[in-house]
Backbone as a chain_set.jsonl record, in Angstrom:
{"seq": "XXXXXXXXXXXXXXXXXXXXXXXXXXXXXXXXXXXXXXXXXXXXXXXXXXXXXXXXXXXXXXXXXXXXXXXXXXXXXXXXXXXXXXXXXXXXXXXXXXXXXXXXXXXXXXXXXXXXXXXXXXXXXXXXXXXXXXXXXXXXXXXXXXXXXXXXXXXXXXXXXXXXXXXXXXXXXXXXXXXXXXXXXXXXXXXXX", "coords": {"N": [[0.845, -1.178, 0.0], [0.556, 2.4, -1.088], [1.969, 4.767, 0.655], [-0.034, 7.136, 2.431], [-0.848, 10.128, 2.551], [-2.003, 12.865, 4.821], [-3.089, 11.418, 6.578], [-3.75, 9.863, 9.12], [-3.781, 8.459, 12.954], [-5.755, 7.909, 15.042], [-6.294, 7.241, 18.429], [-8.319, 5.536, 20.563], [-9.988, 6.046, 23.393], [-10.498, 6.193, 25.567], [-13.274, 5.345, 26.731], [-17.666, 3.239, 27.14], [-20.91, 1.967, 28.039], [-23.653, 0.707, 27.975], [-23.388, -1.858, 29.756], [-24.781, -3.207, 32.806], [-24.155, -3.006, 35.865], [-22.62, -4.866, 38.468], [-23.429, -5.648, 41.882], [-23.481, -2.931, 43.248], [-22.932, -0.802, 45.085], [-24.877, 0.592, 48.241], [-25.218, 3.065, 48.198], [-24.557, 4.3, 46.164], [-25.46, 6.048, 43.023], [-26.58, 5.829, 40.195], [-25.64, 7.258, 36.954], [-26.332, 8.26, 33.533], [-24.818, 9.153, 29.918], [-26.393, 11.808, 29.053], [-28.394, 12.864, 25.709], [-26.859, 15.047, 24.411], [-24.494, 17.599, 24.408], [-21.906, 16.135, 25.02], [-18.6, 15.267, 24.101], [-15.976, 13.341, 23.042], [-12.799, 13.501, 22.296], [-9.842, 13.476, 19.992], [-6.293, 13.987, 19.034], [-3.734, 13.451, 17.349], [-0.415, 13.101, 16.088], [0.847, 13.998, 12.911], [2.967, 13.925, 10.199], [4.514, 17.208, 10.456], [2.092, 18.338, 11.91], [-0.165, 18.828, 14.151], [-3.188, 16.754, 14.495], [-6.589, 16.665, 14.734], [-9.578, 15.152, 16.021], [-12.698, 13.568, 16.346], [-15.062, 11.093, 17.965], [-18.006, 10.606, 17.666], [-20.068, 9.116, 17.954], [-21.087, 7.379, 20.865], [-21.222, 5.841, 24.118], [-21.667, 6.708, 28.006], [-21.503, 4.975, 31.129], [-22.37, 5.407, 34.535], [-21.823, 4.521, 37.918], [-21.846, 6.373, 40.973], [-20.585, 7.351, 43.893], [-20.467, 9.586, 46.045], [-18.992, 9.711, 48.54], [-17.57, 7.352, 48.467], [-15.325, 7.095, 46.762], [-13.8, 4.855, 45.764], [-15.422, 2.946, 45.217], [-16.349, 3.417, 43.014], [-17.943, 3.256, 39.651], [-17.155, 2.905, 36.279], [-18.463, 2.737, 32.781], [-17.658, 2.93, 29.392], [-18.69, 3.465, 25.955], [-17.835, 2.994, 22.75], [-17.898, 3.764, 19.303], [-16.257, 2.868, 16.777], [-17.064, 2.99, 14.191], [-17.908, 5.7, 14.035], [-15.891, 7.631, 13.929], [-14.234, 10.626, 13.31], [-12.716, 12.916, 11.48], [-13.113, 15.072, 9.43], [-12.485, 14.335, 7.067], [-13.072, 12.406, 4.556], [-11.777, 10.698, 3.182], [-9.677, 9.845, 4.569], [-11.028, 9.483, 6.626], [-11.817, 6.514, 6.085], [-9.961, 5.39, 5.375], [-8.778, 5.269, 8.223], [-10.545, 3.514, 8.844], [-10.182, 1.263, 8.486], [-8.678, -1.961, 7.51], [-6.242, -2.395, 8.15], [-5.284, -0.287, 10.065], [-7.786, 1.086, 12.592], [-9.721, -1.143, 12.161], [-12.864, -1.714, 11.649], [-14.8, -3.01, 11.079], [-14.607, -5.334, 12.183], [-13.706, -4.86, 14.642], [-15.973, -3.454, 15.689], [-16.244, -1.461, 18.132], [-14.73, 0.375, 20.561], [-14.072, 0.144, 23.949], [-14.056, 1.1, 27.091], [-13.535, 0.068, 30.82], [-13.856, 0.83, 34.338], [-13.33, -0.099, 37.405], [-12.554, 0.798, 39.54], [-12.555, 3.85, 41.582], [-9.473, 6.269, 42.285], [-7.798, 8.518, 44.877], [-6.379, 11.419, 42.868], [-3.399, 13.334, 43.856], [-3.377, 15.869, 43.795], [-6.511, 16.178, 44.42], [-7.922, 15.366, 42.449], [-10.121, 12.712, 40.69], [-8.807, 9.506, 39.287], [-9.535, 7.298, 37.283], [-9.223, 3.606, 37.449], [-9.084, 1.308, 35.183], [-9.441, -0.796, 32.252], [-8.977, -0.759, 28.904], [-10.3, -1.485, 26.058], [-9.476, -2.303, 22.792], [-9.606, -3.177, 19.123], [-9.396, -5.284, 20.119], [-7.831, -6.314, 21.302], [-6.825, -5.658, 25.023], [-5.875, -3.599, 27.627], [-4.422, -2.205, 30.655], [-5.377, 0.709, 32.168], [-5.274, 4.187, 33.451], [-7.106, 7.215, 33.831], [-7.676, 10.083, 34.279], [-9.589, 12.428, 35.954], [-11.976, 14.648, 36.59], [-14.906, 15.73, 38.392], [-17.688, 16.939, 38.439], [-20.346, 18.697, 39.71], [-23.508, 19.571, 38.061], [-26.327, 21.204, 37.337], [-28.491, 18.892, 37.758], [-27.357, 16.91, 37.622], [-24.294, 15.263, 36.463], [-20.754, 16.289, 35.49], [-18.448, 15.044, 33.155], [-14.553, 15.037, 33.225], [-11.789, 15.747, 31.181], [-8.651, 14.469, 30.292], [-5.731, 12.137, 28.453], [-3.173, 10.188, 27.291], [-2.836, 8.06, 24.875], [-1.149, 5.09, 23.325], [-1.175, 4.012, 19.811], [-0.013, 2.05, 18.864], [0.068, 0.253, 21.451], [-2.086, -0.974, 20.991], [-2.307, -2.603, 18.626], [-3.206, -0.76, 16.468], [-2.204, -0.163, 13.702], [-0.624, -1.359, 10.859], [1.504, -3.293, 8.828], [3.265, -0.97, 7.236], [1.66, 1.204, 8.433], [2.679, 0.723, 11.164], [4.899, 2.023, 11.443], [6.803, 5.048, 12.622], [7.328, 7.1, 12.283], [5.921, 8.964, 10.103], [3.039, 9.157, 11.367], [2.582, 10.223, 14.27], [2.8, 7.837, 17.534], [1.783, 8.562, 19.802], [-1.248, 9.696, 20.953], [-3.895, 12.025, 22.165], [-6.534, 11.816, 24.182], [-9.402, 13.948, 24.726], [-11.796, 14.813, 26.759], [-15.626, 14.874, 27.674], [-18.082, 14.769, 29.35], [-21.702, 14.863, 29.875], [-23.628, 13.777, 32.484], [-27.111, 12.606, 33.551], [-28.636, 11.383, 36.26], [-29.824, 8.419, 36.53], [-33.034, 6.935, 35.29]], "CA": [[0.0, 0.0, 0.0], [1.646, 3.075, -0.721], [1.813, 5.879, 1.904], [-1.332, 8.154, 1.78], [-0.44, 11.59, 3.126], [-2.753, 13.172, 5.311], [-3.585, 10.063, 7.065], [-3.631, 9.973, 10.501], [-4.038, 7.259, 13.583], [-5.884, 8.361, 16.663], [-6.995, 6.138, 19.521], [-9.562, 6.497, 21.593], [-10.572, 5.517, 24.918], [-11.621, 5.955, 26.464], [-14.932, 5.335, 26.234], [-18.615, 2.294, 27.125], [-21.851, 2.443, 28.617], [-24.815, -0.067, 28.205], [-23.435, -2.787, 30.519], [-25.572, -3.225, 33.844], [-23.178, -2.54, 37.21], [-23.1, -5.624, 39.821], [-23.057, -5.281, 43.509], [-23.186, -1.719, 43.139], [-22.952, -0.258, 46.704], [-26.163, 0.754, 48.161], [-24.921, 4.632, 48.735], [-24.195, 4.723, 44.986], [-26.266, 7.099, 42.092], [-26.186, 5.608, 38.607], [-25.983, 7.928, 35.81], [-26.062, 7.928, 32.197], [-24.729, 10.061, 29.719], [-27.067, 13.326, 28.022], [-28.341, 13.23, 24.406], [-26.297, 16.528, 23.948], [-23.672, 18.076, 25.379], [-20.704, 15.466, 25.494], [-17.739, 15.116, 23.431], [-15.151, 12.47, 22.749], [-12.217, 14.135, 20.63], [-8.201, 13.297, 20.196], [-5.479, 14.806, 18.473], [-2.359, 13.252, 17.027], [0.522, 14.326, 14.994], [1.143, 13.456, 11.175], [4.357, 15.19, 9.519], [4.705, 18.063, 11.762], [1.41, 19.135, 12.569], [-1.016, 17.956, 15.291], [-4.722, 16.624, 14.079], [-7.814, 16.99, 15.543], [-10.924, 14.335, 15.347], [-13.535, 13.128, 17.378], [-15.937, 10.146, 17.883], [-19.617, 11.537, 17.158], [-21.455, 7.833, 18.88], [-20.18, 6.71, 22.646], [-22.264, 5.874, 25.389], [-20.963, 6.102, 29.179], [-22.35, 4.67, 32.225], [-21.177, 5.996, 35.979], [-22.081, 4.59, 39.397], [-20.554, 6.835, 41.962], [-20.649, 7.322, 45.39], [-19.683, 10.874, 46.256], [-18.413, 9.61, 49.939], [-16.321, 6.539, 48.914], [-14.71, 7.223, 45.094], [-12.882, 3.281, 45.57], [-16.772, 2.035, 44.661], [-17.242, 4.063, 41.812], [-17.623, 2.038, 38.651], [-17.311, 3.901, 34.664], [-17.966, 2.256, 31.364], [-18.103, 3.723, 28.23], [-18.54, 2.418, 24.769], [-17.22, 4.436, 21.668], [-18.714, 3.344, 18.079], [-15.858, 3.302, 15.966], [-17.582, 3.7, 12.411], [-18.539, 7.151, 14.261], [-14.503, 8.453, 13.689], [-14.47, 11.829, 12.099], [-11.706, 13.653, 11.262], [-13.455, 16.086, 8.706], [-12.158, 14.03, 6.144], [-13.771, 11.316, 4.39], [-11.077, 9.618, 2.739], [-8.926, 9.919, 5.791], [-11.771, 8.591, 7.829], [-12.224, 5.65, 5.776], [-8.251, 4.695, 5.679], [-8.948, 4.547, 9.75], [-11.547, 2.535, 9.694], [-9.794, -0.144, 7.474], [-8.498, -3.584, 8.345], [-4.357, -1.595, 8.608], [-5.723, 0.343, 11.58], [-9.07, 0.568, 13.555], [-10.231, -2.308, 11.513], [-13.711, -1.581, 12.276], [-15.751, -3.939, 10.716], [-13.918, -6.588, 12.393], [-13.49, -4.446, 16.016], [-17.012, -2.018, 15.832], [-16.62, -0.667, 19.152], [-13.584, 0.241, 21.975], [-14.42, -0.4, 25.198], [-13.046, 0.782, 28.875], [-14.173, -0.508, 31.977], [-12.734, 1.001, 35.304], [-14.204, -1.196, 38.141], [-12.677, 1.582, 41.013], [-11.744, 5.49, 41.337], [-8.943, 6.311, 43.148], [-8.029, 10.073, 44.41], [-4.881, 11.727, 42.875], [-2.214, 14.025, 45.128], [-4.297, 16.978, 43.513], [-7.071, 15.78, 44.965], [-8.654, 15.253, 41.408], [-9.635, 11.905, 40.778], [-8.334, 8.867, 38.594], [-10.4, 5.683, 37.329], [-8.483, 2.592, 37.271], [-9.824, 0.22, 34.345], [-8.864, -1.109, 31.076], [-9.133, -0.169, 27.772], [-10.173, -2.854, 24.55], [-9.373, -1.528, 21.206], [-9.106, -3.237, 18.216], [-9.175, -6.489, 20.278], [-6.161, -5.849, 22.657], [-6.855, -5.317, 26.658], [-4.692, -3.445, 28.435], [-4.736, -1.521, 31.854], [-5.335, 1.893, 31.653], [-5.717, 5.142, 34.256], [-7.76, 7.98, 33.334], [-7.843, 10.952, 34.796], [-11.045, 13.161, 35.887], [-12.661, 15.956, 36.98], [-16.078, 15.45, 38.314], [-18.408, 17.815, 39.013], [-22.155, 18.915, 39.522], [-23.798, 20.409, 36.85], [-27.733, 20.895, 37.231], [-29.279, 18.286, 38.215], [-26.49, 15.464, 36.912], [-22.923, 15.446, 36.886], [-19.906, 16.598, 34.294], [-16.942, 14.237, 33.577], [-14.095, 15.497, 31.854], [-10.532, 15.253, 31.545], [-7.788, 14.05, 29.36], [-5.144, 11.456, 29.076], [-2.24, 10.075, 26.098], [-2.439, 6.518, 25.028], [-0.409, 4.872, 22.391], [-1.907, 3.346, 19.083], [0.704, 0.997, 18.433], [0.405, -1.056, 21.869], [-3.534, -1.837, 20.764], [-2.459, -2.983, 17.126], [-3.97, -0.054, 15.722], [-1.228, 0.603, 12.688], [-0.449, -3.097, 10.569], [2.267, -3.16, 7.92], [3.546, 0.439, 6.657], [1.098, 2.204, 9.442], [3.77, 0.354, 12.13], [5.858, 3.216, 11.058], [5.978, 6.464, 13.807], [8.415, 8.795, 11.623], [4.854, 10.473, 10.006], [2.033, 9.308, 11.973], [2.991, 9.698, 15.923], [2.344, 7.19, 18.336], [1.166, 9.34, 20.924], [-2.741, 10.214, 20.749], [-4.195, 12.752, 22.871], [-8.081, 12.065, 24.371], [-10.177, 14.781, 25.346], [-13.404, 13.864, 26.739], [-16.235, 16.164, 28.271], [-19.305, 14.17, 29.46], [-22.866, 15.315, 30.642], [-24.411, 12.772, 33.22], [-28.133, 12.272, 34.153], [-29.479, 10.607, 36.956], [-30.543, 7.688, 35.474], [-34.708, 6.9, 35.748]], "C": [[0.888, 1.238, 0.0], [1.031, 4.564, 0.26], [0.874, 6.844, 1.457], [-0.619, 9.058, 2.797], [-1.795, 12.305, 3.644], [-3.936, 12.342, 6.405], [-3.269, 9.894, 8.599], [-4.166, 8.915, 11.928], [-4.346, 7.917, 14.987], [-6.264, 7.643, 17.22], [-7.91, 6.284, 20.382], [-9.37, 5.227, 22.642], [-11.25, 4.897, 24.949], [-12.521, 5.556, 26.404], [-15.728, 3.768, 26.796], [-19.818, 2.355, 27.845], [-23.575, 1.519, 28.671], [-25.001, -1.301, 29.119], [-24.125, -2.552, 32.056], [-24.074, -3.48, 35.161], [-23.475, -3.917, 38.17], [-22.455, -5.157, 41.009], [-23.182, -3.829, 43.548], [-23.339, -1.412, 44.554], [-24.37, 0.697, 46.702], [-26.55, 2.713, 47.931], [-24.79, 5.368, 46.843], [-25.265, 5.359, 43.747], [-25.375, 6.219, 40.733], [-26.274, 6.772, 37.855], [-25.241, 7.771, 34.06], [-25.941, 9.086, 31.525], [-26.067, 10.92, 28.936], [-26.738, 12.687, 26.814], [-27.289, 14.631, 24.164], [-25.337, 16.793, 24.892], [-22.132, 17.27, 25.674], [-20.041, 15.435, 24.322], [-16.548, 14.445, 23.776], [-14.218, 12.835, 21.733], [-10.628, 13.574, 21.445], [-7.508, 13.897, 18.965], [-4.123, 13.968, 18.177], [-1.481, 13.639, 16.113], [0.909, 13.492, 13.989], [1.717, 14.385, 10.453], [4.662, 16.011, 10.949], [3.255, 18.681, 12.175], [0.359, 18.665, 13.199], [-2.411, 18.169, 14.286], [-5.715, 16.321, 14.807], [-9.303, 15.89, 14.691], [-11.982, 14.015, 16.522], [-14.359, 12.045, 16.968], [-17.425, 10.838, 18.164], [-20.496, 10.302, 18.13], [-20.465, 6.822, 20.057], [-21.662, 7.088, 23.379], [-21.409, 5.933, 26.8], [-22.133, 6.276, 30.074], [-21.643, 4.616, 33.619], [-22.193, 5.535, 36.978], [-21.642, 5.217, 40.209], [-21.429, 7.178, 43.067], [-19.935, 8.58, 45.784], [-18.33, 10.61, 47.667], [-17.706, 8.231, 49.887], [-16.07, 6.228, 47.048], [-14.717, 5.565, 44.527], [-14.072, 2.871, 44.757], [-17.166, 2.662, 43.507], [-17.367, 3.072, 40.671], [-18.002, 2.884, 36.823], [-17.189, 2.593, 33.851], [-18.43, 2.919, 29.783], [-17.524, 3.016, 26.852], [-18.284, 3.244, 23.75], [-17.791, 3.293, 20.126], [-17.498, 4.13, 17.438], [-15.987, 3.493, 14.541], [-17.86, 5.584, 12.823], [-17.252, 8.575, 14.193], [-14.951, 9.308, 12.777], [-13.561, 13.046, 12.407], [-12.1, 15.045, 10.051], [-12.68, 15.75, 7.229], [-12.396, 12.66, 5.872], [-12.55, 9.997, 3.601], [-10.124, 9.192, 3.877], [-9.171, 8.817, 6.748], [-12.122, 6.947, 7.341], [-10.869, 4.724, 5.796], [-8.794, 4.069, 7.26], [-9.111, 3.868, 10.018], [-11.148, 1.193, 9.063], [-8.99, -0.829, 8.447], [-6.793, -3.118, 8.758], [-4.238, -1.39, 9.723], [-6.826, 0.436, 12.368], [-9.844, -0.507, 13.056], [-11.982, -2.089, 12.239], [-15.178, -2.437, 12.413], [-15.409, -4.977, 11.437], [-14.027, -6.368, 14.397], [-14.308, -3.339, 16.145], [-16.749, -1.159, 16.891], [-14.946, -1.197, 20.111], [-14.206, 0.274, 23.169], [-13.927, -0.426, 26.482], [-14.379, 0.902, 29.808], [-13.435, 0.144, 32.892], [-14.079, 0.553, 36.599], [-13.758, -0.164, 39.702], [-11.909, 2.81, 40.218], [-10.576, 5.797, 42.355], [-8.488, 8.294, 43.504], [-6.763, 10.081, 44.251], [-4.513, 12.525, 44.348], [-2.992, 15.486, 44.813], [-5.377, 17.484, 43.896], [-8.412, 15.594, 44.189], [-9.18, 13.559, 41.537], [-9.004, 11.294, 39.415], [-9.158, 7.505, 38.511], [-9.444, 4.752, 36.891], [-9.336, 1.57, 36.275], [-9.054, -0.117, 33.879], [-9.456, -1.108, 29.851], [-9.39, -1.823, 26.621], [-10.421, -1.819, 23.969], [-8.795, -2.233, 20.648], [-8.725, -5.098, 18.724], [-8.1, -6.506, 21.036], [-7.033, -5.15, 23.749], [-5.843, -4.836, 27.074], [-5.039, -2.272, 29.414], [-4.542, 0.073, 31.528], [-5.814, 2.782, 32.46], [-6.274, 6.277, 33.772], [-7.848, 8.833, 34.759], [-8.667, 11.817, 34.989], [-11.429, 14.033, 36.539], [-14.594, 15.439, 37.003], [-17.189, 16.655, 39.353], [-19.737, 18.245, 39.006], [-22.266, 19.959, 38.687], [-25.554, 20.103, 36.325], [-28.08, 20.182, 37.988], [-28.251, 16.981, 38.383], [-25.121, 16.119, 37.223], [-21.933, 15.707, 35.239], [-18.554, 16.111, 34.742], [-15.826, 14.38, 32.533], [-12.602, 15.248, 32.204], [-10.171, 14.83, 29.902], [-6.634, 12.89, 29.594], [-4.434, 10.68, 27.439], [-2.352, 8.263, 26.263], [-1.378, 6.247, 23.31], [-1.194, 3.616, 21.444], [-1.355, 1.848, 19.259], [0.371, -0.184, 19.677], [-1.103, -1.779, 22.088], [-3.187, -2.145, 19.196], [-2.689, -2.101, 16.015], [-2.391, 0.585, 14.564], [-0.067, -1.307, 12.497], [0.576, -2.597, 9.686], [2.732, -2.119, 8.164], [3.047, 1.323, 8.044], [1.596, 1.788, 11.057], [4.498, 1.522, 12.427], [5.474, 4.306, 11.821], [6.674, 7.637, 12.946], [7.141, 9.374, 10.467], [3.534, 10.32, 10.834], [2.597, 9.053, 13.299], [2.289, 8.162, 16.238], [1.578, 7.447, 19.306], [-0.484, 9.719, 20.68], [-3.13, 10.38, 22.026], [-5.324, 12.409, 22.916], [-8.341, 12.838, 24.916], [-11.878, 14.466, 25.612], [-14.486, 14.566, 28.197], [-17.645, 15.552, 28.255], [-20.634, 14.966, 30.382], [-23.642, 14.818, 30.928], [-26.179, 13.458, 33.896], [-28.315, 11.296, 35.307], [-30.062, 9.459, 35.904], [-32.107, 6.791, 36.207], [-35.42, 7.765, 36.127]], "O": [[1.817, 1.331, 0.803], [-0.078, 5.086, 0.374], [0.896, 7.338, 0.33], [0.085, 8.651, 3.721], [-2.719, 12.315, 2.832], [-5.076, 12.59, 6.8], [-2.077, 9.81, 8.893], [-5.331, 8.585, 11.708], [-3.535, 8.329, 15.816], [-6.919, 6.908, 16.481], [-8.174, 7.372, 20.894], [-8.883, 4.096, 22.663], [-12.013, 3.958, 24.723], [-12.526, 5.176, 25.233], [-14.899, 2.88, 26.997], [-19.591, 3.254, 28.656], [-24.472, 1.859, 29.443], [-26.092, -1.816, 29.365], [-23.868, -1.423, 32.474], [-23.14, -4.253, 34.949], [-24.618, -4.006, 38.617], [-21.405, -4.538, 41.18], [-22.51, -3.623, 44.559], [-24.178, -2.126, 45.104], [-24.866, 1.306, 45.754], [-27.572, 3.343, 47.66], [-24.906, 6.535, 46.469], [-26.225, 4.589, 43.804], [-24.188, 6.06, 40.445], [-27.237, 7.45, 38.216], [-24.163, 7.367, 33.624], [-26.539, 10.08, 31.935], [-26.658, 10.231, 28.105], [-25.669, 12.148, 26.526], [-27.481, 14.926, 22.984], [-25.322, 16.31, 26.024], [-21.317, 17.758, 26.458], [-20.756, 15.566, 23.328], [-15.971, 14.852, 24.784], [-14.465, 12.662, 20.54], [-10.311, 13.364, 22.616], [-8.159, 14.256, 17.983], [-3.397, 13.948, 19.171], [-1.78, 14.533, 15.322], [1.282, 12.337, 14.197], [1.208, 15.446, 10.091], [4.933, 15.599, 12.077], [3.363, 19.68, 12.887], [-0.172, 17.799, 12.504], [-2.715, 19.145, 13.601], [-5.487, 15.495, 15.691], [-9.78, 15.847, 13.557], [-11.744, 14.418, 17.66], [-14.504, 11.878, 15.757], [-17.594, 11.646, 19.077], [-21.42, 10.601, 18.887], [-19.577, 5.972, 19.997], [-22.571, 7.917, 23.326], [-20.414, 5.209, 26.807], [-23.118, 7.015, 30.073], [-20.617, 3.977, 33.856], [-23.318, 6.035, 36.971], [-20.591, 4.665, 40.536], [-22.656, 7.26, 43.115], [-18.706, 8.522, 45.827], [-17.208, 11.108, 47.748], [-17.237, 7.79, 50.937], [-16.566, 5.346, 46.347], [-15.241, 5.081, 43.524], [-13.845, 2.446, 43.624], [-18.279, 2.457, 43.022], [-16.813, 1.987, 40.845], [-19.105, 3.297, 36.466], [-16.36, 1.692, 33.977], [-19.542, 3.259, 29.38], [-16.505, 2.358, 26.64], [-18.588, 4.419, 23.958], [-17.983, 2.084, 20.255], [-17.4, 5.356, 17.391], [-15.161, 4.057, 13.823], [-17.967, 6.482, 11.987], [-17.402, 9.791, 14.31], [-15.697, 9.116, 11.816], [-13.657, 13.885, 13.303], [-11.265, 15.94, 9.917], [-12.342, 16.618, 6.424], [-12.068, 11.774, 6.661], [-12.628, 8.769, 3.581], [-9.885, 7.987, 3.959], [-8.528, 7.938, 7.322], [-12.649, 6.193, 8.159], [-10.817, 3.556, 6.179], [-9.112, 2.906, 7.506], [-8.597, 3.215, 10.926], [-11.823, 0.171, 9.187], [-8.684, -0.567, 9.611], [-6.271, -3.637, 9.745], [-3.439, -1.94, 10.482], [-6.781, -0.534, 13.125], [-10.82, -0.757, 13.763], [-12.129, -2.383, 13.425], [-16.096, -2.528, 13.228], [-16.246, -5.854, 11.228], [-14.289, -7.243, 15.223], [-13.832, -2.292, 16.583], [-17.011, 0.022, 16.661], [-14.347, -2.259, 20.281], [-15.369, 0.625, 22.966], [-13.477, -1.42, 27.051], [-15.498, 1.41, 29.732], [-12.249, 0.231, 32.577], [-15.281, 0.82, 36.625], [-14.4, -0.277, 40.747], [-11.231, 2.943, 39.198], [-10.902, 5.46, 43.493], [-8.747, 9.186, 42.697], [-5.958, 9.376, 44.86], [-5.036, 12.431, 45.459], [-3.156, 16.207, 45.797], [-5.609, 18.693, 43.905], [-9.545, 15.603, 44.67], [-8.673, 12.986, 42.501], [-8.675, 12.054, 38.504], [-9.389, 6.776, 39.476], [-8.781, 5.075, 35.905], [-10.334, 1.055, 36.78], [-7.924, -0.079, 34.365], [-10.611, -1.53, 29.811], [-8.736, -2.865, 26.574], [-11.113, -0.83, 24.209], [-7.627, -2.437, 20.978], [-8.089, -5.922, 18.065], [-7.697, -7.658, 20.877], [-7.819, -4.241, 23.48], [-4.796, -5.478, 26.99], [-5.859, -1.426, 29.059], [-3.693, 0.533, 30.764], [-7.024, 2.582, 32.568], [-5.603, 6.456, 32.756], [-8.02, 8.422, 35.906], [-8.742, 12.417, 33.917], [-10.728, 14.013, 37.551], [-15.296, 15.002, 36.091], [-17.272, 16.954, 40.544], [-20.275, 18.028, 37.92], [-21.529, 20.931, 38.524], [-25.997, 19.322, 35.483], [-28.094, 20.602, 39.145], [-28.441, 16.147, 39.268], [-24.857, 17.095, 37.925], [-22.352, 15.376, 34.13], [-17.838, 16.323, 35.72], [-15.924, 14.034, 31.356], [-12.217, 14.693, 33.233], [-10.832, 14.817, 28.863], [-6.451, 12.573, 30.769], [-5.204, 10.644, 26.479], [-2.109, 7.502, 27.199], [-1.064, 7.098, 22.477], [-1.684, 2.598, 21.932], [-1.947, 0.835, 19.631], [0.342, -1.365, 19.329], [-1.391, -2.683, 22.874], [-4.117, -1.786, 18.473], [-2.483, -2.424, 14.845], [-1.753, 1.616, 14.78], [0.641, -1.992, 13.236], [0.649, -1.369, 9.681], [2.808, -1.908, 9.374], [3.853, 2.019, 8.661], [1.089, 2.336, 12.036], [4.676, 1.942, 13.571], [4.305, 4.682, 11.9], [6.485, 8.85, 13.043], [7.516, 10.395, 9.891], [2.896, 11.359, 11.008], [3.052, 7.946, 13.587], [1.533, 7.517, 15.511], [0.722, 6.653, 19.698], [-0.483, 10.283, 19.586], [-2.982, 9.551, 22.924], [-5.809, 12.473, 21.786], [-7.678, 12.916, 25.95], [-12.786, 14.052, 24.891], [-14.133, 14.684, 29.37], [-18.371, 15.756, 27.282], [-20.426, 15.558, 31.441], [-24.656, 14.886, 30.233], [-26.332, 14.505, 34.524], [-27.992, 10.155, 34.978], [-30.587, 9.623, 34.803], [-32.186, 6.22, 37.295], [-36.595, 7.522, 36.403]]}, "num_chains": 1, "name": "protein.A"}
């Protein structure tokens, strides 16, 4: 295949949300995310200049417990046909069997089963990430805060394509598409029922 230019490999998260919570602690508030209002976007670099995309269809689902974080429980589901880089040929490279293979791996998938608090006194969800068919442990970092009636979960955090598969043959290669991919991710929770 020869090298397409303008081609770019971002990863996502984060991200899951329709699975049902067990044991959930009795102190704990489910919520689900808002029709509106949330965004799932990352940024990586191709040649020299950083690119900007986002996932348009993710669901997340939050148990938390304001008074003991450890029990919290996040999952969020990301719909990778929903990649969109503002470029259609771009977005269709992505979604091919090289890199997000999507037909093959529809959806990424993190789970974090506890929250822990940083030194900041922000917190951090401990899960793990599937993408692309690869598991691997993964901390996320968060900001959680009231907003209305529901809650707002946001934050950022750098993962690397390459150690979920995402870049086969040629798209192995980091000298034009980084490795590094930036998530940004800005959720708007309901009460859920």
């Amino acid at each position: 295949m020869t090298r397409m230019t303008n081609y770019c490999l971002p990863l996502l998260i984060a991200a899951t949300g329709t699975a049902t919570f067990a044991a959930e602690p009795a102190a704990a508030t489910r919520y689900l995310q808002e029709a509106a209002g949330s965004s799932l976007t990352f940024t990586f670099v191709q040649g020299d200049a950083a690119t900007p995309g986002s996932f348009r269809q993710f669901t997340t689902d939050l148990s938390h417990d304001a008074r003991n974080p450890a029990a919290d429980r996040l999952k969020v589901i990301v719909q990778i046909a929903s990649l969109d880089t503002g470029d259609k040929e771009r977005d269709d490279t992505l979604k091919g069997a090289d890199l997000f293979d999507a037909a093959k791996y529809p959806t990424a998938q993190y789970a974090a089963e506890s929250f822990a608090r940083r030194e900041d006194g922000g917190l951090e969800a401990v899960g793990k990430l599937t993408l692309r068919g690869v598991t691997r442990e993964l901390r996320i970092p968060l900001t959680l805060r009231a907003s209305g009636d529901g809650l707002e979960l946001s934050g950022e955090t750098t993962i690397r394509r390459l150690d979920y598969g995402v870049g086969q043959g040629e798209w192995q290669a980091t000298d034009w598409v980084g490795n590094d991919v930036r998530l940004q991710y800005k959720v708007k929770l309901a009460k859920a029922g």
